[in-house]
DOKE-559084 format. One record per atom (N, C-alpha, C, O): y, x, z; residue in three letters. Coordinates in steps of 0.05 Angstrom, whole numbers, plus 5000, padded with zeros to 4 digits. Example, Ala and Ser with C-alpha at 12.3 -4.5 7.8 and 13.67 -1.06 7.14 Angstrom:
488652645156ALA491052465156ALA493452645156ALA493452855169ALA495552575142SER497952735143SER500152585157SER502352685161SER
// end
This chain:
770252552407UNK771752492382UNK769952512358UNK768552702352UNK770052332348UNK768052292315UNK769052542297UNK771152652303UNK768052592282UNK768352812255UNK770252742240UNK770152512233UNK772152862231UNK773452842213UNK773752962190UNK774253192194UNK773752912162UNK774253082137UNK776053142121UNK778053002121UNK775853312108UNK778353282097UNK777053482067UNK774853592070UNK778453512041UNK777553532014UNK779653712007UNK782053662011UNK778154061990UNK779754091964UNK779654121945UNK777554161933UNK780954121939UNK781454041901UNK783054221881UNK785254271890UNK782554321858UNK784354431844UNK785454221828UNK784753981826UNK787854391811UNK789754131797UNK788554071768UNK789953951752UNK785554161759UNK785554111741UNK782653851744UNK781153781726UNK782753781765UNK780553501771UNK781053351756UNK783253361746UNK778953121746UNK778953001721UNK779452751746UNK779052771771UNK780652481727UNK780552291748UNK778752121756UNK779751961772UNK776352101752UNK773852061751UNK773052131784UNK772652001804UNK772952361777UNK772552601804UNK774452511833UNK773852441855UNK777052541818UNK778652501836UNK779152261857UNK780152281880UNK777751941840UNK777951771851UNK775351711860UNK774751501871UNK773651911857UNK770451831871UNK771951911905UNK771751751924UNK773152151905UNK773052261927UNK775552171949UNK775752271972UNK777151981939UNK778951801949UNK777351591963UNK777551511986UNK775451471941UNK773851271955UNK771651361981UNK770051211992UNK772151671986UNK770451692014UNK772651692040UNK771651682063UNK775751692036UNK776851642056UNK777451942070UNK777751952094UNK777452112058UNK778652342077UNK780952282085UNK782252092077UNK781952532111UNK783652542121UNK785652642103UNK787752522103UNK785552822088UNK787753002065UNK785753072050UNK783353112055UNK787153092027UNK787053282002UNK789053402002UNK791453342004UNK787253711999UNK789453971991UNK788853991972UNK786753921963UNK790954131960UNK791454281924UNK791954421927UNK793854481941UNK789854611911UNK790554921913UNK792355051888UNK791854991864UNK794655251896UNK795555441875UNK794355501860UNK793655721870UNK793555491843UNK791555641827UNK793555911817UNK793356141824UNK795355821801UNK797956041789UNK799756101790UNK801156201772UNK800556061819UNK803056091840UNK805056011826UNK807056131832UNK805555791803UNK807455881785UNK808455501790UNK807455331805UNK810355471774UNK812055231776UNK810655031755UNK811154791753UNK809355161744UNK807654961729UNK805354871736UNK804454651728UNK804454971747UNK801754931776UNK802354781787UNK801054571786UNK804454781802UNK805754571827UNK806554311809UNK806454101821UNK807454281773UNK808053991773UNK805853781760UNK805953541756UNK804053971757UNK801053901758UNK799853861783UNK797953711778UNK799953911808UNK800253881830UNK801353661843UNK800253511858UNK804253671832UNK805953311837UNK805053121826UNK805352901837UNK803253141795UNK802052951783UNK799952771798UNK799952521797UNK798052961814UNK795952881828UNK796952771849UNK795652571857UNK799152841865UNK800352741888UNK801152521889UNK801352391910UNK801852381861UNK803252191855UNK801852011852UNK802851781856UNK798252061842UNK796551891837UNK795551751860UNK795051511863UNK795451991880UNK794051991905UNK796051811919UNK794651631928UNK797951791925UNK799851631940UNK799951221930UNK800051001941UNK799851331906UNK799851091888UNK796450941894UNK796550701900UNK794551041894UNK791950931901UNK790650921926UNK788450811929UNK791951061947UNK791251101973UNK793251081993UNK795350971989UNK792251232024UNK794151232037UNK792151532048UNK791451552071UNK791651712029UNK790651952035UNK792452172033UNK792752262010UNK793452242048UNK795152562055UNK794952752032UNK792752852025UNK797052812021UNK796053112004UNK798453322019UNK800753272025UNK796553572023UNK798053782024UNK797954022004UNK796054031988UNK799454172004UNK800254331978UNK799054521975UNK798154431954UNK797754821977UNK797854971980UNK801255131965UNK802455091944UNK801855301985UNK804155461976UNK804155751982UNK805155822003UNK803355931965UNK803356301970UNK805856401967UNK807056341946UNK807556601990UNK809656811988UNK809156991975UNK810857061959UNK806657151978UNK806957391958UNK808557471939UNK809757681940UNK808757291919UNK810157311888UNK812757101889UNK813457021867UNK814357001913UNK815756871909UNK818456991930UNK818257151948UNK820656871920UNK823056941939UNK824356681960UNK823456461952UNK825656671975UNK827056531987UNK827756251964UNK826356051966UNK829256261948UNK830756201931UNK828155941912UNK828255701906UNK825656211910UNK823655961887UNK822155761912UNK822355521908UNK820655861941UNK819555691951UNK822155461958UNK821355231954UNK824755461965UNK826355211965UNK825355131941UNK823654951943UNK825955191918UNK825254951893UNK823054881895UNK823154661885UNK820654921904UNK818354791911UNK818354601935UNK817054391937UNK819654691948UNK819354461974UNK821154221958UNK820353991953UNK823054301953UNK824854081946UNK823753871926UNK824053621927UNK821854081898UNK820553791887UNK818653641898UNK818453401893UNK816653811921UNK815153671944UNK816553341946UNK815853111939UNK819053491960UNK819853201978UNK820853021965UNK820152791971UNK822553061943UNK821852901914UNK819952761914UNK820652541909UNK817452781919UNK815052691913UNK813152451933UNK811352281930UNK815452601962UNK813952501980UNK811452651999UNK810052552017UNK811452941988UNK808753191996UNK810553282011UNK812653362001UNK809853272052UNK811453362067UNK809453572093UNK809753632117UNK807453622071UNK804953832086UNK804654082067UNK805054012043UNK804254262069UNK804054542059UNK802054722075UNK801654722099UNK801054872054UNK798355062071UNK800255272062UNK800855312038UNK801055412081UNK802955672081UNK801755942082UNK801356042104UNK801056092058UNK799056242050UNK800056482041UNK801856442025UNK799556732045UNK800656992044UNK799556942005UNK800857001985UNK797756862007UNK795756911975UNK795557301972UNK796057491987UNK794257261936UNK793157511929UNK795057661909UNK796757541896UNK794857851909UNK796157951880UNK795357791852UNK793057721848UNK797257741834UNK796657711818UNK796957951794UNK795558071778UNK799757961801UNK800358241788UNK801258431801UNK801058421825UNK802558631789UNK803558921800UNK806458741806UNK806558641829UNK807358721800UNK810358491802UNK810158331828UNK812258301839UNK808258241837UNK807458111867UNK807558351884UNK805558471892UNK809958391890UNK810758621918UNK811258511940UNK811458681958UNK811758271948UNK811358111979UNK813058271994UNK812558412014UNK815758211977UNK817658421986UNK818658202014UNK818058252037UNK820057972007UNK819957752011UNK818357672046UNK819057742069UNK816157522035UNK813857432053UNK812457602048UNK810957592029UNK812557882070UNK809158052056UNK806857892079UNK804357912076UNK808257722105UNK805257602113UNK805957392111UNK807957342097UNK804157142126UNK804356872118UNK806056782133UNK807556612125UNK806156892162UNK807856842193UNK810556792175UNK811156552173UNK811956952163UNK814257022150UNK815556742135UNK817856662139UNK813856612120UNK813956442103UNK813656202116UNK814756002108UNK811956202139UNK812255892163UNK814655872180UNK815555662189UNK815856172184UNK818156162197UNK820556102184UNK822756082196UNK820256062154UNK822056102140UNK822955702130UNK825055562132UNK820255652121UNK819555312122UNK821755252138UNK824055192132UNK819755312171UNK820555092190UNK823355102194UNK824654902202UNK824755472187UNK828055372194UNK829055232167UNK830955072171UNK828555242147UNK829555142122UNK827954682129UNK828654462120UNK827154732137UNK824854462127UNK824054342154UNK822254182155UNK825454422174UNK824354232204UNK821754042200UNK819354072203UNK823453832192UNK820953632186UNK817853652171UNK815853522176UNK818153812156UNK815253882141UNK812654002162UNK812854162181UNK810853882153UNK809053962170UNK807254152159UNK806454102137UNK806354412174UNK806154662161UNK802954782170UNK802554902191UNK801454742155UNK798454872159UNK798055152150UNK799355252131UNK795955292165UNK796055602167UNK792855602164UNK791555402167UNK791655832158UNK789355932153UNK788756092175UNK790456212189UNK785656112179UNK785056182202UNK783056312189UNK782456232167UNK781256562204UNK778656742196UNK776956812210UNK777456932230UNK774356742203UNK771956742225UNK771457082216UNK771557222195UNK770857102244UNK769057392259UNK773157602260UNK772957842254UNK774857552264UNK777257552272UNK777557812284UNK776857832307UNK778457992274UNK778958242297UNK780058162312UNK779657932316UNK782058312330UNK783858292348UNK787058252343UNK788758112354UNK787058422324UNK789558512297UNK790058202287UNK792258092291UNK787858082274UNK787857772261UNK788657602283UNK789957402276UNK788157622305UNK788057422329UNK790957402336UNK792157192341UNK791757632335UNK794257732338UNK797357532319UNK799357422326UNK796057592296UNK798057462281UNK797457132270UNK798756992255UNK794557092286UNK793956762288UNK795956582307UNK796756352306UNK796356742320UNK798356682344UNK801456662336UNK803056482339UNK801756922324UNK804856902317UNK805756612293UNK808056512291UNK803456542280UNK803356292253UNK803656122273UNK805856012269UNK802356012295UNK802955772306UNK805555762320UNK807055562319UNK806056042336UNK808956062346UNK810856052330UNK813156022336UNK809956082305UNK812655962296UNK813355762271UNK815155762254UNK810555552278UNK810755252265UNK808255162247UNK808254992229UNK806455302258UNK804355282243UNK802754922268UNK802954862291UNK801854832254UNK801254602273UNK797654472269UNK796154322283UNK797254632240UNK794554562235UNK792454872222UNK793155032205UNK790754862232UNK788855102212UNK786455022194UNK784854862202UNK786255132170UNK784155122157UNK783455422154UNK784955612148UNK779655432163UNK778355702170UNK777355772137UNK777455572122UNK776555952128UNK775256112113UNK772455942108UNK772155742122UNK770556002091UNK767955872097UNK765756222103UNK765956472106UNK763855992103UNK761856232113UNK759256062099UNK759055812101UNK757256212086UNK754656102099UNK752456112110UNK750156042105UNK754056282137UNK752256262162UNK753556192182UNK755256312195UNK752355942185UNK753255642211UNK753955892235UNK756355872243UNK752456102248UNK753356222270UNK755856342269UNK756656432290UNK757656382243UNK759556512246UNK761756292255UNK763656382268UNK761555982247UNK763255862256UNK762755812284UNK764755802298UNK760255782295UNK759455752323UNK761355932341UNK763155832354UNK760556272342UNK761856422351UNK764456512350UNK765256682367UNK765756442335UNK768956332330UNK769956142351UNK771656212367UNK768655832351UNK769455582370UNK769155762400UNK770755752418UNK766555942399UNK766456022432UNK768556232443UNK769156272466UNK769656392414UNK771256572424UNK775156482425UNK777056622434UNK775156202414UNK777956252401UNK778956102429UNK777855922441UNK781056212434UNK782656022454UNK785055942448UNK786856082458UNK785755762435UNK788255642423UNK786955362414UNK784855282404UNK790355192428UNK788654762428UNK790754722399UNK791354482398UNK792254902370UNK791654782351UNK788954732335UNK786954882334UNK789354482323UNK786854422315UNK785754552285UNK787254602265UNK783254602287UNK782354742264UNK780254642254UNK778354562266UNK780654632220UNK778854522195UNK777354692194UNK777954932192UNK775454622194UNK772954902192UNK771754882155UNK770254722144UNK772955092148UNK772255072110UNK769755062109UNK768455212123UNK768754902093UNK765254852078UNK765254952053UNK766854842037UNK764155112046UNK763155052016UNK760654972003UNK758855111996UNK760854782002UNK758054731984UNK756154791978UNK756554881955UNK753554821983UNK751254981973UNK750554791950UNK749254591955UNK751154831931UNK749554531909UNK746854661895UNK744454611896UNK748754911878UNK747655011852UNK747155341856UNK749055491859UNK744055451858UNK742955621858UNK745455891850UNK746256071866UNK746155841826UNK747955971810UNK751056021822UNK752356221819UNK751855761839UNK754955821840UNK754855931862UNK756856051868UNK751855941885UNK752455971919UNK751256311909UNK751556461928UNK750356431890UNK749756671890UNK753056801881UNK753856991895UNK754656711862UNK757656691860UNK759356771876UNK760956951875UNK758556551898UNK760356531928UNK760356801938UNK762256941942UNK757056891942UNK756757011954UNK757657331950UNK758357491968UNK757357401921UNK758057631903UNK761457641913UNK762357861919UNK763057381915UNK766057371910UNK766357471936UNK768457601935UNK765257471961UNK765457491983UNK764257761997UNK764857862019UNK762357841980UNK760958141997UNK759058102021UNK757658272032UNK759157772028UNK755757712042UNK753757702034UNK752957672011UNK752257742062UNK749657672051UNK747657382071UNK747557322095UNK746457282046UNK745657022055UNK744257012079UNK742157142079UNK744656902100UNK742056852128UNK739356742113UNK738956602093UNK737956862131UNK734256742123UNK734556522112UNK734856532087UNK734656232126UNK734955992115UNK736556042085UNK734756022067UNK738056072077UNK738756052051UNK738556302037UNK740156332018UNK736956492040UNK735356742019UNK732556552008UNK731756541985UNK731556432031UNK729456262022UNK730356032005UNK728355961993UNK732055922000UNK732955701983UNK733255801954UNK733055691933UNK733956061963UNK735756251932UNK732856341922UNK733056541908UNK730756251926UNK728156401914UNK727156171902UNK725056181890UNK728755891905UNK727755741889UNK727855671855UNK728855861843UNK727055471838UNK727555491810UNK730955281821UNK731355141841UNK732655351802UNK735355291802UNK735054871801UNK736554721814UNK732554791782UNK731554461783UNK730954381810UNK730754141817UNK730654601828UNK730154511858UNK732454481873UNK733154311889UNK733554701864UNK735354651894UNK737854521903UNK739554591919UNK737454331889UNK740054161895UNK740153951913UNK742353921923UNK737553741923UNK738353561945UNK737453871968UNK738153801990UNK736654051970UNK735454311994UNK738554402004UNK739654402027UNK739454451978UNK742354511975UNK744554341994UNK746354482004UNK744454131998UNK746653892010UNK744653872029UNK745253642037UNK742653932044UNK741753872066UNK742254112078UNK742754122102UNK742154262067UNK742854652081UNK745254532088UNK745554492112UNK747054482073UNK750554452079UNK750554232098UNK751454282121UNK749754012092UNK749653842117UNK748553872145UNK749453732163UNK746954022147UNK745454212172UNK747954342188UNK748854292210UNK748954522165UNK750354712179UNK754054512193UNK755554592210UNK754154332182UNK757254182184UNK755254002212UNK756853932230UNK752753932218UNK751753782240UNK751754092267UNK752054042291UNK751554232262UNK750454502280UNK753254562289UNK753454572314UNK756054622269UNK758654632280UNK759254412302UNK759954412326UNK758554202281UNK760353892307UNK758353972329UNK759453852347UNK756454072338UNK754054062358UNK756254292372UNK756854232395UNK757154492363UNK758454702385UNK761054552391UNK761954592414UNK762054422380UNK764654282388UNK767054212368UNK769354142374UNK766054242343UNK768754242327UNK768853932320UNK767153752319UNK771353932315UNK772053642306UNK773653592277UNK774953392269UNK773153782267UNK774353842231UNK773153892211UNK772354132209UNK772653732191UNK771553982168UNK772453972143UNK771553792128UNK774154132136UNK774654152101UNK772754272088UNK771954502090UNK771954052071UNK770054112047UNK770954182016UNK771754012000UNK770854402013UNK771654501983UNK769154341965UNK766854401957UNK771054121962UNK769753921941UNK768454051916UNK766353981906UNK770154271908UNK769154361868UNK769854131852UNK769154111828UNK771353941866UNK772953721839UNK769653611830UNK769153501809UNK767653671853UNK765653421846UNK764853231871UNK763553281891UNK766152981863UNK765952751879UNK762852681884UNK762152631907UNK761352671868UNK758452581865UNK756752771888UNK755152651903UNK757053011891UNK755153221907UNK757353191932UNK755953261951UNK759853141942UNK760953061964UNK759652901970UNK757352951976UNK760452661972UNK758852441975UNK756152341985UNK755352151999UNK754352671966UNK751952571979UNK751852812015UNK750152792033UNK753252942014UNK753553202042UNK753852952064UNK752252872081UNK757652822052UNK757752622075UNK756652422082UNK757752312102UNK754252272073UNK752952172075UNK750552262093UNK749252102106UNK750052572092UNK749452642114UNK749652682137UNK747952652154UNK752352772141UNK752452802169UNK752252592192UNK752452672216UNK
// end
């Protein structure tokens, strides 16, 4: 099976951006929550609307329970389908505030089971996590049992953690293996701060470069590592675009 991609995006992409990365033909664009809030989502429908109107490219939603009740995710699905958006990444999300008690959905399982009896037809994507306890494995299982039908993984930037994931996971839903981008000296030291890793050899040595360097080093690191996954067996990859079409473009052009 050939590679497949797929792109995300926040709702504040310029359209510039937006239509560079249409013209590479992914499988979906997701939109992420940024502010769990109802004004997020019709900024959200905006882009959905564009996307439908200029393509025949999939958008799915992102949608977090944490901060929401029964009552607000129906008004979200419902303007979805309004719209025509009949895919959702069904996401526990973060605190935002002290007021986000996940009284509701305190996990994500909660909120796919809730979809699929409210929403049959909607098709419902779940998040998945490399290096996985047992505990995580546990409730990876219960998301698909109860309507989860697609995964998008976490990123990493060390290619072996997605390797040893494909060798350990045993479940035939299919899974997006998250990319993020190596572009810019500055944002992948970012990533890495936001996350509490630490970089593998290959990219400590990149990070010692002047920031004027490392940008085609950058998209060949990332393109390496999305060639080394498809080499263990995967057949997915969501690429967290950064709403820049231009440095996509040149990754998939690599692989």
């Amino acid at each position: 099976m050939s590679l497949q991609y797929s792109f995300e995006i926040t709702p504040n992409i310029d359209q510039v951006n937006l239509d560079g990365l249409l013209e590479l033909n992914p499988e979906f664009i997701s939109i992420t929550d940024r502010n769990h809030d109802m004004d997020n989502l019709l900024q959200s429908v905006q882009i959905a609307d564009y996307i439908h109107s200029n393509s025949s490219v999939n958008v799915i939603i992102h949608l977090t329970g944490i901060d929401k009740d029964e009552k607000r995710v129906q008004e979200m699905i419902d303007l979805m389908q309004q719209h025509d958006i009949h895919s959702v990444l069904a996401l526990r999300g973060d605190k935002l505030s002290q007021k986000d008690t996940a009284v509701t959905f305190p996990h994500s399982d909660r909120l796919i089971e809730f979809i699929k009896q409210q929403y049959p037809h909607v098709n419902i994507v779940g998040t998945c996590y490399l290096n996985s306890s047992d505990e995580e494995m546990k409730w990876l299982r219960k998301k698909i049992k109860k309507g989860c039908t697609n995964l998008i993984s976490q990123f990493s930037f060390d290619v072996s953690d997605y390797v040893d994931y494909l060798n350990r996971i045993q479940i035939d839903t299919p899974i997006w293996f998250g990319i993020m981008p190596v572009i810019s000296k500055t944002q992948a030291q970012k990533m890495l701060n936001l996350t509490h890793t630490t970089a593998p050899d290959e990219l400590n040595a990149l990070m010692n470069q002047r920031e004027d360097e490392f940008g085609e080093d950058g998209v060949q690191y990332t393109a390496g590592m999305i060639d080394e996954i498809k080499q263990a067996g995967a057949n997915h990859i969501h690429l967290y675009s950064l709403n820049n079409a231009e440095n996509t473009k040149k990754i998939i052009d690599k692989i």
